[in-house]
C-alpha positions as CSV (number, residue, x, y, z in Angstrom):
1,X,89.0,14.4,-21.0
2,X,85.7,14.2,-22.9
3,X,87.3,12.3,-26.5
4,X,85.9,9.2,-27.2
5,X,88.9,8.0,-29.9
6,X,91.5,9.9,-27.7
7,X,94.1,11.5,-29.7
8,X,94.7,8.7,-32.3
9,X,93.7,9.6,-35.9
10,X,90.7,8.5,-37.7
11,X,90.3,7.6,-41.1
12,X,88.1,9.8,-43.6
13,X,85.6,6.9,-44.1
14,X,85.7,6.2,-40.1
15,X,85.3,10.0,-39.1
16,X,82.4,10.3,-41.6
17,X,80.4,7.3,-40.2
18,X,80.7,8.5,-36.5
19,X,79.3,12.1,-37.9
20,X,76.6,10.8,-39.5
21,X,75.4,8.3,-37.3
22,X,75.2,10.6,-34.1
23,X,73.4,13.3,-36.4
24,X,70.2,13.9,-36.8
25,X,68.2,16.0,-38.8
26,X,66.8,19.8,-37.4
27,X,63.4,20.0,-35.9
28,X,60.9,21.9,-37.6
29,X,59.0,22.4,-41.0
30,X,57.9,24.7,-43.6
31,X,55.3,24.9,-46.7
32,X,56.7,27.0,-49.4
33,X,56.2,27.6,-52.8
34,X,57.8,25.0,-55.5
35,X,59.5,28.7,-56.8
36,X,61.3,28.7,-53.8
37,X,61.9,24.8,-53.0
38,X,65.1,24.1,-55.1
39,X,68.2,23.0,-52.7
40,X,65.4,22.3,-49.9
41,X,65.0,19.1,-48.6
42,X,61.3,17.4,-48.4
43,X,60.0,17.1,-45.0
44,X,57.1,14.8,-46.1
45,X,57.0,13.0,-49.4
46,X,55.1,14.4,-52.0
47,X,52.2,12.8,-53.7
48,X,50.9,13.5,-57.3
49,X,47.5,14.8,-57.2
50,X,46.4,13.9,-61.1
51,X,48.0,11.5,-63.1
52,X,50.7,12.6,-65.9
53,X,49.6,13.0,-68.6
54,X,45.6,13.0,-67.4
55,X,44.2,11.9,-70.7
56,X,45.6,9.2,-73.5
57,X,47.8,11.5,-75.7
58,X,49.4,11.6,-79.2
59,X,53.4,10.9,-79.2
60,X,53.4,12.5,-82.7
61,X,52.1,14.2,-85.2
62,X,49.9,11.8,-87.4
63,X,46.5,10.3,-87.8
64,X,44.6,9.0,-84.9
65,X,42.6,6.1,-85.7
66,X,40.6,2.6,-84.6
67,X,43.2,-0.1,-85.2
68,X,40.1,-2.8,-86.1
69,X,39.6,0.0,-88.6
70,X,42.4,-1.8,-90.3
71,X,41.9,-4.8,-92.8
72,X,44.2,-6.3,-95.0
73,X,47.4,-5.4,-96.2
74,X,48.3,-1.9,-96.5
75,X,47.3,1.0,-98.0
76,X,44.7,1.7,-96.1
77,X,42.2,4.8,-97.0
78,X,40.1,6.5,-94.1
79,X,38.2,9.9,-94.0
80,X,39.1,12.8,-92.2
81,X,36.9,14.1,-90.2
82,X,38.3,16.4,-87.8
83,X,41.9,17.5,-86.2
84,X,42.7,17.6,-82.3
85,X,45.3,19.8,-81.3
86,X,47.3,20.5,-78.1
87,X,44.4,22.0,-75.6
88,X,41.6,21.7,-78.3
89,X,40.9,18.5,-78.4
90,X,38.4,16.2,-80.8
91,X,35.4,15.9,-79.1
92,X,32.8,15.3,-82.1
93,X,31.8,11.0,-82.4
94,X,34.2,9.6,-85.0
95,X,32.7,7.4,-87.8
96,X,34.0,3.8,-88.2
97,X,36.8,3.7,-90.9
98,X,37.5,7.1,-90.3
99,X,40.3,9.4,-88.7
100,X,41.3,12.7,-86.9
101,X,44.4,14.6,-87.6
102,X,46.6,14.5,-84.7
103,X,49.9,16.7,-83.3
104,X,51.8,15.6,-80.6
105,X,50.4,16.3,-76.9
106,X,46.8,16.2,-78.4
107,X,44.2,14.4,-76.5
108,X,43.5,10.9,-78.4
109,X,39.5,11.5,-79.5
110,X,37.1,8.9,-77.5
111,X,37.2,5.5,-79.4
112,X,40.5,5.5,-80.8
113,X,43.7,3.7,-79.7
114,X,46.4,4.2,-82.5
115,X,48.2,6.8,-84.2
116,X,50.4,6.7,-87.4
117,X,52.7,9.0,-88.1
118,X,52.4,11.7,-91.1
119,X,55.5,10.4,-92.5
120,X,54.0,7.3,-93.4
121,X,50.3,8.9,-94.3
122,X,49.6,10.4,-97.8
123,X,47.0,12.5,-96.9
124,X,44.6,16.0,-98.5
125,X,41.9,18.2,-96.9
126,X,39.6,14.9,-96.6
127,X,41.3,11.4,-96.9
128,X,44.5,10.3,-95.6
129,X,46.1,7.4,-97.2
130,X,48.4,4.7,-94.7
131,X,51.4,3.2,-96.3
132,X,51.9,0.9,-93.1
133,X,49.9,-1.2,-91.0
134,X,51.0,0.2,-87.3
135,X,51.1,-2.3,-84.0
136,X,48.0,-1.4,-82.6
137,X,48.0,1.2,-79.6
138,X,51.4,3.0,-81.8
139,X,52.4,6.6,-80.8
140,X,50.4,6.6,-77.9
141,X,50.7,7.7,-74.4
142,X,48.2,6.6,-72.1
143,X,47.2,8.8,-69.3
144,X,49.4,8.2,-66.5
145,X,52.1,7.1,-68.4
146,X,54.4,9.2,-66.6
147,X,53.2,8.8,-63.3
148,X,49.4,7.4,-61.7
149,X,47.2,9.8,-59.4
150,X,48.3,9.2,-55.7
151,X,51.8,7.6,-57.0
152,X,54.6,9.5,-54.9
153,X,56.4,12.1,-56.9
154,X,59.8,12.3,-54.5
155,X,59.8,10.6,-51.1
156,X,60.8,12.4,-47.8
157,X,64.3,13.6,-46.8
158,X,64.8,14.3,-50.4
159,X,67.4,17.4,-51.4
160,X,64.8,18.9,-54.2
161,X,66.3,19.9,-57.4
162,X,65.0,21.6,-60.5
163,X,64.3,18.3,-62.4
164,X,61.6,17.6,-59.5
165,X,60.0,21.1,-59.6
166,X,59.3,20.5,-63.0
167,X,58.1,17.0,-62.3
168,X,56.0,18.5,-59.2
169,X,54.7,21.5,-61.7
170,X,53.9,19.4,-64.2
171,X,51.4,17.8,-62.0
172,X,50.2,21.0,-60.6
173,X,51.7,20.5,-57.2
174,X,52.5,24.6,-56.4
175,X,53.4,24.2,-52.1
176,X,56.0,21.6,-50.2
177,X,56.8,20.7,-46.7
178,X,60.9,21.2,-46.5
179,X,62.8,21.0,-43.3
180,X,63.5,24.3,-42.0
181,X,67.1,25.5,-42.8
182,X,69.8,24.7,-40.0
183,X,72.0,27.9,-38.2
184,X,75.5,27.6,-38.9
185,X,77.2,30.0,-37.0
186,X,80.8,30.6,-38.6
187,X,84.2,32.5,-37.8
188,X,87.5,32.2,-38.5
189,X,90.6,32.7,-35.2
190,X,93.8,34.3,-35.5
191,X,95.8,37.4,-34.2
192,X,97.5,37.0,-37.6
193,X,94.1,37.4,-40.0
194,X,93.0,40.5,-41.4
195,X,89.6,41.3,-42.8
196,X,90.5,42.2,-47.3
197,X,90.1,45.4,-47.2
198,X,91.8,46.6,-44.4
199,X,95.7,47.2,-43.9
200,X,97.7,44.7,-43.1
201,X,99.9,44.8,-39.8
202,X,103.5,43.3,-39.4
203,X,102.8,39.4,-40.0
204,X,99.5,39.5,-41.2
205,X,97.9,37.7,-43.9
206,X,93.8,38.6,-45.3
207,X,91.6,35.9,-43.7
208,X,90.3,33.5,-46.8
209,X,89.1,30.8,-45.2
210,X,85.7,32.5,-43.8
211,X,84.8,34.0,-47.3
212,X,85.4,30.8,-49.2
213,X,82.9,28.9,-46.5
214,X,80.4,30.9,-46.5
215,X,80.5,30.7,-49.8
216,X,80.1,26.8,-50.1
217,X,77.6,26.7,-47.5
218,X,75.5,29.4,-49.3
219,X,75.1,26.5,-51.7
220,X,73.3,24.5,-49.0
221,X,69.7,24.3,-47.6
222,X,71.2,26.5,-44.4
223,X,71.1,29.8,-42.6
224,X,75.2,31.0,-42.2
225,X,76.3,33.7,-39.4
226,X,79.4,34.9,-39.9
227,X,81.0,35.7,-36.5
228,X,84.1,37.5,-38.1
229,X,87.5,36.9,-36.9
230,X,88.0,36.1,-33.2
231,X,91.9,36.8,-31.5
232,X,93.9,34.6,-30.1
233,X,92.0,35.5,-26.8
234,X,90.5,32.6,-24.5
235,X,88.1,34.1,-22.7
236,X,87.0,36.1,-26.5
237,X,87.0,33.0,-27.9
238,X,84.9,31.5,-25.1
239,X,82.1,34.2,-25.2
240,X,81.8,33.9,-28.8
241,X,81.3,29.8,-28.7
242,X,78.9,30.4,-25.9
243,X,76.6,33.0,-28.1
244,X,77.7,30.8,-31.4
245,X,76.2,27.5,-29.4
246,X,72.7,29.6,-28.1
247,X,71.2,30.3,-31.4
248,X,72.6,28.2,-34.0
249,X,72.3,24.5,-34.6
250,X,76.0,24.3,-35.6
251,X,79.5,25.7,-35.4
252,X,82.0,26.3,-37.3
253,X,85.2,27.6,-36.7
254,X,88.4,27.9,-38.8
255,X,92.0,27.2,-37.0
256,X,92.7,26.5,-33.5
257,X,92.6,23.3,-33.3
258,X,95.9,22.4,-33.5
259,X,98.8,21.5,-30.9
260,X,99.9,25.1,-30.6
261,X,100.0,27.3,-27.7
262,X,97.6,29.6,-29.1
263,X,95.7,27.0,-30.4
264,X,92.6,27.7,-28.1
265,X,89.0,26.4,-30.0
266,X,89.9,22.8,-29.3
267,X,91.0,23.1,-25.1
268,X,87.8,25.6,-25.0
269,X,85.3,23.3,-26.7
270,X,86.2,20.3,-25.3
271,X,86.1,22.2,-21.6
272,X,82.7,24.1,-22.5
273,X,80.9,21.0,-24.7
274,X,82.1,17.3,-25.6
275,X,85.1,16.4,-28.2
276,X,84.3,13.2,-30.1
277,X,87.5,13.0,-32.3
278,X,90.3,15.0,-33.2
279,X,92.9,14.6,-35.9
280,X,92.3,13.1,-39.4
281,X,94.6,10.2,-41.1
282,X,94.1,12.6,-43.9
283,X,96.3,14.9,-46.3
284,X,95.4,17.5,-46.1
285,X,93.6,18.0,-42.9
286,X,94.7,16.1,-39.9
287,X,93.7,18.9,-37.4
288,X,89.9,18.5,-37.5
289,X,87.8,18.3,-34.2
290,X,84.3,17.2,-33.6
291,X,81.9,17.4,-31.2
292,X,78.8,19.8,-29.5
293,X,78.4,22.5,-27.7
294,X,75.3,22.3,-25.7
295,X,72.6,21.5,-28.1
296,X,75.1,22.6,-31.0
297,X,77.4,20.6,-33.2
298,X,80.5,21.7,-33.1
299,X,83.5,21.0,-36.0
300,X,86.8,22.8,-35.9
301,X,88.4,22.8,-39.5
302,X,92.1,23.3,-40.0
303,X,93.5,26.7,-40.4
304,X,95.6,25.9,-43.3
305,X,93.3,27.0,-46.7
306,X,93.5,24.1,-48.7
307,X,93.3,21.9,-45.1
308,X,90.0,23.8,-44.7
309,X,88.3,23.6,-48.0
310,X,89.3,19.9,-48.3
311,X,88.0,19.1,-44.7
312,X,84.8,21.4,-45.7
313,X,83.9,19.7,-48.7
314,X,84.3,16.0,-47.3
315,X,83.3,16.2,-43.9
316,X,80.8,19.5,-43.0
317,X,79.1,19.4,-46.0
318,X,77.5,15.6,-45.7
319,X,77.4,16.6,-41.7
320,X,75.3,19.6,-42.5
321,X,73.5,17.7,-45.0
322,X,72.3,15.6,-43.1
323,X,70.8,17.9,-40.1
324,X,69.2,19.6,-43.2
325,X,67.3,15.7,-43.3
326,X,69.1,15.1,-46.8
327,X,70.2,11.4,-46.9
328,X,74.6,11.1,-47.6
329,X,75.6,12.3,-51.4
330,X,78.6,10.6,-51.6
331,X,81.3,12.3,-54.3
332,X,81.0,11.5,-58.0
333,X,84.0,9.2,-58.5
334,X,85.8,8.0,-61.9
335,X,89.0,6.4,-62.9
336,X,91.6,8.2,-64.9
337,X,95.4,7.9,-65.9
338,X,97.6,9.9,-64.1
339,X,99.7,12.5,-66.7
340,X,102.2,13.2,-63.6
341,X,103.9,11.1,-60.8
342,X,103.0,11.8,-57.3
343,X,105.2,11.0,-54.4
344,X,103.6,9.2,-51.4
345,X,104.1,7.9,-48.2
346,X,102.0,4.9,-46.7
347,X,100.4,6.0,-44.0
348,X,97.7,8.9,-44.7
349,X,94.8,9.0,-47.1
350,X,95.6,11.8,-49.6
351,X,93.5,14.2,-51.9
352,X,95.6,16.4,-54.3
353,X,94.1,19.1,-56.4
354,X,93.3,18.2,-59.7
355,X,92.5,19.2,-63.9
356,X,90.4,15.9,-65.1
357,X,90.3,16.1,-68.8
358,X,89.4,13.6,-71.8
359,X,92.3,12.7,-74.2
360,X,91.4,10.2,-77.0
361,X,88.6,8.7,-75.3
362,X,90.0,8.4,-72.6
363,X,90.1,10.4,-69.1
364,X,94.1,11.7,-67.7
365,X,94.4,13.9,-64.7
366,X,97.3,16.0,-64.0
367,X,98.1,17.6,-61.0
368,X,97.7,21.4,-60.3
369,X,101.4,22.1,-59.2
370,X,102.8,22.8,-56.1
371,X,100.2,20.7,-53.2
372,X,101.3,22.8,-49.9
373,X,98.2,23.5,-47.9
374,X,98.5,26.7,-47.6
375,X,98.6,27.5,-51.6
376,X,94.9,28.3,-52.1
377,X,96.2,28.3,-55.7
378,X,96.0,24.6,-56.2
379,X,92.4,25.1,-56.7
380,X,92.4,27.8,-58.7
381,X,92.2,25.8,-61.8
382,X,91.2,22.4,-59.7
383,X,88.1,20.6,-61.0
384,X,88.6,17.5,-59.3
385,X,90.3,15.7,-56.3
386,X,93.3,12.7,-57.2
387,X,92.5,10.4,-54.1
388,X,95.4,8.0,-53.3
389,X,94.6,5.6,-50.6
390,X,96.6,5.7,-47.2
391,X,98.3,2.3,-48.0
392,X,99.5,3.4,-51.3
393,X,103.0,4.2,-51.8
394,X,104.5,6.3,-54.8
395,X,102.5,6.7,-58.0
396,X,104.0,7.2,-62.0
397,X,103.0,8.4,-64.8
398,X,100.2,6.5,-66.5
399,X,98.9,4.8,-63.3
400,X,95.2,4.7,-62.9
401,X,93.8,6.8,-59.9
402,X,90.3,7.5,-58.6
403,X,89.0,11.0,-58.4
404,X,86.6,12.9,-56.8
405,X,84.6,15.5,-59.5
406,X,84.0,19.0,-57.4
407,X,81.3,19.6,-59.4
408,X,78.4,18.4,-56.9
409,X,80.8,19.0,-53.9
410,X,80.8,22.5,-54.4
């Protein structure tokens, strides 16, 4: 017996901690373009190579001009002598007591520091007149506002979105170093699955789990096999963990990993590989293993839907975050008021399916029916999860719960 907690359940917290502190992330690098870069995670940090913006620029549309230019109390009168625009810049000498006319993104002519906004400006073809005496340096943004040559644009082990390409684009960075994307090898095991599409036999049900997991991995920096659906065969099940474990950095598998007699995937990894932990206090999703299989990581979700999808979202998507180098994304949490009671045991950490919604200012959550973990229908309509702690007993109406938003875990 290879299990280092035995048979006694973890906690969620607890299981997550050992997963990610025996991970680590895949070896292996590549450049790509910045097109191509959004989900990736940076392999190196990433440096801006010219400072943002490169030259002192107008904030607004106005009148640039010298603020010693300025005596006495408002108005103030000045030529006109030219106008700088976005990519055609000023570049003639500028007069004392004089100014350019200015729009927003323009390069600030040599020897002037302010700009006033046209609002404020009465102004024709050759003299503008100021209402206002500005603060000097006003409507200004000096180059490098946004960020200094050299200064570092996103550090390593980042998960790159769009909001850092266009950072990165904006300072002409085009390439960037990502960690190579991890092989998941996936399948789902059951005499009683059935690929959609086909017939079903006497006691059959289509196979959902595969399909939906692939699915929220697609959404992740990784590389998914799908292995199909393997019998209720040991020695089928073997072969297919053995060629699962030789070209992929992880393994997933869907059912087995139960008490039952056909329950194979749990007796074969932990014979073929090493089992850390198995069983969850969670509901639902007790019957998740974890472990490797050679140089592979192995994790056997529940069979039962909901047990699956729950289990996938909270535990293999941080674990395979984090062999993709990305640093742990915990859950976007908030507090709401419960619109129906929920019945609970002490005992197990629970996660119900949710429908978060604002009500007079205020956030409620209701429940999406019937909770079974086999109804894949609770999330049907689910955009968050209702966490009730494992020491809480049973909650009413108009009690405040935490909840776990699904956008960002999905």
């Amino acid at each position: 017996m290879s299990w280092r907690y035995g048979i006694q359940p973890l906690d969620l917290n607890e299981a997550l901690r050992t997963i990610l502190a025996d991970l680590s992330p895949v070896e292996g690098t590549e450049q790509v373009g910045t097109d191509r870069a959004e989900g990736r995670v940076a392999a190196e940090a990433v440096a801006a190579p010219v400072s943002l913006p490169p030259f002192d620029a107008s904030a607004m549309d106005g009148f640039a001009l010298r603020y010693g230019d300025l005596e006495g109390a408002p108005p103030h009168t000045l030529q006109i002598v030219g106008t700088s625009y976005a990519g055609r810049p000023w570049s003639q000498p500028v007069p004392p007591r004089s100014a350019v006319r200015i729009f927003t993104g323009a390069a600030i002519p040599a020897s002037l520091d302010t700009v006033v906004i046209q609002e404020d400006c009465d102004y024709d073809p050759d003299a503008v007149r100021i209402r206002v005496t500005p603060d000097a340096g006003d409507n200004v943004r000096t180059a490098g506002h946004d960020v200094q040559a050299g200064e570092r644009l996103l550090p390593a082990g980042t998960r790159i979105t769009a909001f850092h390409l266009g950072w990165m684009s904006a300072c002409g960075v085009t390439r960037v170093r990502v960690v190579r994307r991890p092989r998941v090898a996936i399948f789902s095991t059951g005499d009683e699955l059935v690929e959609p599409g086909n017939e079903l036999g006497p006691g059959q049900i289509y196979d959902a789990n595969r399909h939906l997991l692939r699915l929220l991995l697609s959404r992740l920096p990784v590389q998914v096999e799908d292995f199909g659906i393997l019998p209720d065969d040991p020695a089928h099940i073997r072969a297919a963990l053995q060629r699962a474990a030789a070209d992929n950095d992880a393994v997933i598998t869907s059912g087995g990993v139960s008490v039952g007699d056909a329950d194979w995937v749990k007796r074969i990894v932990d014979d073929m590989g090493a089992l850390q932990f198995w069983k969850l206090n969670l509901k639902p999703g007790k019957p998740l293993a974890y472990g490797s299989l050679g140089n592979a990581v192995f994790l056997g979700l529940p069979g039962n839907p909901v047990s699956a999808v729950v289990t996938a979202l909270l535990i293999a998507r941080p674990a395979l975050l984090r062999l993709c180098g990305a640093g742990y994304e915990a859950p976007t949490a908030v507090r709401a008021r419960l619109e129906d009671a929920i019945a609970h045991r002490p005992g197990r950490e629970e996660f119900q399916r949710g429908i978060l919604r604002e009500q007079d200012a205020e956030l409620v959550v209701a429940v999406t029916g019937d909770q079974s973990s086999n109804r894949l229908a609770s999330f049907a309509e689910a955009n968050c999860l209702i966490r009730i702690p494992k020491q809480s007993g049973n909650l009413a109406v108009g009690d405040h719960v935490s909840v776990l938003l699904l956008t960002g875990l999905t």
